[in-house]
C-alpha positions, -999 to +999 in steps of 0.1 A: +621-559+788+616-596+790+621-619+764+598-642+740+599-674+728+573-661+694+578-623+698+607-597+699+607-560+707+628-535+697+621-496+707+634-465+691+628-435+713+588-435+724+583-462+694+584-500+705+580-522+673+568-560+686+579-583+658+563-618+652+595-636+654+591-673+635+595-669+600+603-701+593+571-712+605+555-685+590+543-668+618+517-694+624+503-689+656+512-716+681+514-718+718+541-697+725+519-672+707+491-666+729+515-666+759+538-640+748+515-615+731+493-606+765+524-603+783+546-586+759+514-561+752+509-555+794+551-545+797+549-521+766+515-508+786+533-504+819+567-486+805+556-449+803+586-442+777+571-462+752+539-442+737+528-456+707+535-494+691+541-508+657+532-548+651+552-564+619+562-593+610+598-611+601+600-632+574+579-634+537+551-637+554+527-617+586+510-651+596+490-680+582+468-681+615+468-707+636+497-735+638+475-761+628+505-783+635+510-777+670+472-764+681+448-783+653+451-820+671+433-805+701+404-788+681+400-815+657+396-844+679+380-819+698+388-824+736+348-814+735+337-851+719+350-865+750+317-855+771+314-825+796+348-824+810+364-822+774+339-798+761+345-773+790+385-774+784+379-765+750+357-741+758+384-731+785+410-729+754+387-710+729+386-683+756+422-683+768+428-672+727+403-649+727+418-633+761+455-630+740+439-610+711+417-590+737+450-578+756+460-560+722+426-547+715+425-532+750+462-519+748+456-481+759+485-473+735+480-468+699+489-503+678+499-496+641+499-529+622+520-541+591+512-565+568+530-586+540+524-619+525+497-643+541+473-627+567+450-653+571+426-665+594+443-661+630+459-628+617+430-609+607+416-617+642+450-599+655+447-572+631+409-565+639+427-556+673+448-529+662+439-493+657+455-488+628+462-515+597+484-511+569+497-537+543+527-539+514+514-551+480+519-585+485+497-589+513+470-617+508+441-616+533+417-641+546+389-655+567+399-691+559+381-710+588+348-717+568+368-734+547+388-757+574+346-769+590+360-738+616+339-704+625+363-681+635+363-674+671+389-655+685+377-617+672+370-611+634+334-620+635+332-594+665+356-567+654+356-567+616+321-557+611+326-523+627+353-520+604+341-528+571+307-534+577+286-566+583+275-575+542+314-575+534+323-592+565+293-620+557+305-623+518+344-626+533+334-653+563+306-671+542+329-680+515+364-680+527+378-661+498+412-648+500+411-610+489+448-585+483+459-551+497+436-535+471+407-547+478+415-543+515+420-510+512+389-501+492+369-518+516+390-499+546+403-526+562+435-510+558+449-473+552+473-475+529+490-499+506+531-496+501+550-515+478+569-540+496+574-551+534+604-527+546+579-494+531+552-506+553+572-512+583+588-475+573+553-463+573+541-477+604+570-466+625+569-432+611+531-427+620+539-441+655+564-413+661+537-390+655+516-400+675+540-406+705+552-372+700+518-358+710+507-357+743+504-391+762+477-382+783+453-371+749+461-397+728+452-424+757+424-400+763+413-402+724+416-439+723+392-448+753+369-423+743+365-442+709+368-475+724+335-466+751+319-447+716+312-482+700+279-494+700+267-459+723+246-431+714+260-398+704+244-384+735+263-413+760+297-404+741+295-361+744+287-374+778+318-397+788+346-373+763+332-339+790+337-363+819+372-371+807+383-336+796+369-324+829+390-349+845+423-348+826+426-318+807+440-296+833+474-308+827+511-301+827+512-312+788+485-288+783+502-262+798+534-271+778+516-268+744+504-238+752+536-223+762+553-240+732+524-227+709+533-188+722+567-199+723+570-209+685+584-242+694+581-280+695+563-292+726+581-314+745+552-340+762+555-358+797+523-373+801+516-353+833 
């Protein structure tokens, strides 16, 4: 496994937990950010003994979004007032941020996300990425951009709405209010709600080992199918899941859960 200048992973058996590595920063999302998260999230895609992945934090806090310090010089002075050229180089750098957050969003692995602290601006867009979201007590959320003269661009304004629906999402965006776990969880942006950091991490890591212990092959399966669901009819999606099973389900690791079923035991999944 390579190594990050923002990120570090650590894997326990089919579990790889990908930490956001600058607390002293934070978490705020700089440079080496939106370099190390699309590569980081294409080796945990390509090693077949990792199955499922856990994103967390180090630190107090998840992330305060964007490192204004290091990345705000360019958007304020906004290498676009500076005529064409500058306005396609920004244009060039919105969509080299949204292409970071995309690689997680398109990881074929499941991503289980913990929150504590600030998860603001920046973050949600990374959270709205992952499959699952869950958050310690202390989390404070946010879509703060509205209230920097910013519209967020990078994913929540896409994602979100699926997720909690559009006349949250518009209330949230509109006015830049910051919102807790609570509230979060009441309006499903995330499952559960633990009572401090090293619970929700706990949580996250234990859900992850579930899921890697089923078989690679359906839960890949399961997550595509969703993914191609969204925005489809029902008709298009009972279409593409017979395709897949007709393709894939034929399988060793179906073989081997049937044999473990008889068998009274654990199944013990390839992803063949």
């Amino acid at each position: 496994m390579s190594t990050y200048d923002f990120l570090e992973i650590e894997q326990n058996e089919h579990v790889a937990t990908m930490w956001l590595a600058q607390p002293e920063n934070r978490n705020a999302m700089g440079p080496a950010f939106w370099v190390d998260l699309p590569r980081a999230v294409g080796e945990l895609v390509a090693d077949e003994n990792v199955r499922a992945i856990v994103l967390a934090a180090r630190g107090e806090h998840f992330t305060v979004g964007l490192d204004l310090k290091s990345m705000g010089k360019q958007i304020a002075e906004g290498e676009g007032s500076a005529g064409a050229g500058g306005r396609k180089r920004l244009l060039d750098n919105i969509l080299h941020l949204q292409g970071s957050i995309t690689a997680l969003a398109r990881c074929e692995k499941p991503v289980i996300v913990a929150t504590q602290g600030y998860c603001l601006g920046g973050g949600i867009d990374l959270i709205t990425a992952c499959d699952v979201r869950l958050a310690s007590a202390n989390t404070r959320f946010g879509i703060r951009e509205t209230r920097m003269a910013m519209v967020a661009d990078v994913g929540t304004l896409q994602r979100l709405p699926a997720i909690i629906g559009k006349g949250m999402v518009s209330e949230l965006a509109f006015t830049g209010d910051d919102f807790d776990a609570e509230r979060a969880k009441a309006m499903g942006l995330v499952n559960e709600v633990y009572p401090d950091h090293a619970a929700t991490v706990q949580a996250a890591q234990a859900m992850a080992a579930r899921m890697a212990a089923n078989s690679p092959l359906a839960v890949t399966g399961t997550k595509r199918v969703l993914a191609f669901c969204e925005g489809k009819s029902t008709e298009d999606g009972l279409t593409y899941v017979a395709t897949w099973n007709a393709a894939f389900v034929a399988s060793d690791d179906l073989r081997e859960a049937m044999r473990a079923f008889f068998e009274k035991r654990t199944p013990q999944f390839q992803g063949k």
